[in-house]
Structures are given as structure tokens and as C-alpha cells.
N, C-alpha and C positions, 0 to 999 in steps of 0.2 A: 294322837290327841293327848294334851298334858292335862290334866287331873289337879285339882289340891281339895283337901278335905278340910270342912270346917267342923272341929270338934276330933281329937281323940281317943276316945272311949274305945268300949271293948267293941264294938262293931268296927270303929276306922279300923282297926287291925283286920277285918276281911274284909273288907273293900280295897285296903291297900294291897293284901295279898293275891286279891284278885283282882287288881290292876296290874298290879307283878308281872301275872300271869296271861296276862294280853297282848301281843307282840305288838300291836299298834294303839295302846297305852302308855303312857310313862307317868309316876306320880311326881308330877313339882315340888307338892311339899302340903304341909297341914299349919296349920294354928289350932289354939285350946285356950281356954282361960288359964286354963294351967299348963303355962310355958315347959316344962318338963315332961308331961306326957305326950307333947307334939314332937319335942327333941328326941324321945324316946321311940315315936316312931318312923323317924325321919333316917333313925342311925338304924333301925330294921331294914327298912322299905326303899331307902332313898329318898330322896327330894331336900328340900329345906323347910326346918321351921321359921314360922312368917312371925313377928310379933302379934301381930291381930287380924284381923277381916277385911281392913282399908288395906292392910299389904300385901295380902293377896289377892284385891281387885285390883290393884295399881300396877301387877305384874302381870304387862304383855306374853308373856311367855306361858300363859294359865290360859287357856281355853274352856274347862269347867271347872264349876265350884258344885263341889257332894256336899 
């Protein structure tokens, strides 16, 4: 199941890590109001950062939104 986080803060950083940590998890990617702390943990975790919320529901490949 692919995963993206909306928001993040100091929490997405363990939710990412514990999606990491899931064999049948993978994180797609996150968005933030502020574009640098989603890019920031996108280059940690994996995935891509989304510009906003509408591009992360537009991407078929996202199964859930945290």
C-alpha cells in the first residue's frame, strides 16, 4: 500500500519512518504548506514532494492520505 502524508512536521518524520519500516508499505511522498520541509523529508524517507493536497489526490498511485 502507497502512503503520502499531508503535513510535515515533527510527527511525519515517524510515520514516515514507520512506514519505512513496513515491508508492505511504501511512502509516495508528502506535501506541507511549507514546500521545503516536505522536500526535506522526501530526500530522508523516499517518495516525492506533491506541491499541495489536490496533487496528492490526483495521484493514482496514493492509496492513502495520513
Amino acid at each position: 500500500m502507497r502512503l503520502a502524508l499531508v503535513g510535515a512536521g515533527n510527527v511525519a518524520d515517524r510515520y514516515a519512518a514507520a512506514i519505512g519500516a513496513e515491508p508492505d508499505l511504501e511512502l509516495a511522498g508528502a506535501t506541507d504548506l511549507d514546500a521545503a520541509r516536505a522536500e526535506a523529508l522526501v530526500v530522508e524517507h523516499g517518495g516525492r514532494a506533491y506541491a499541495d493536497l489536490d496533487a496528492v489526490l490526483a495521484d493514482d498511485g496514493v492509496d492513502t492520505v495520513v
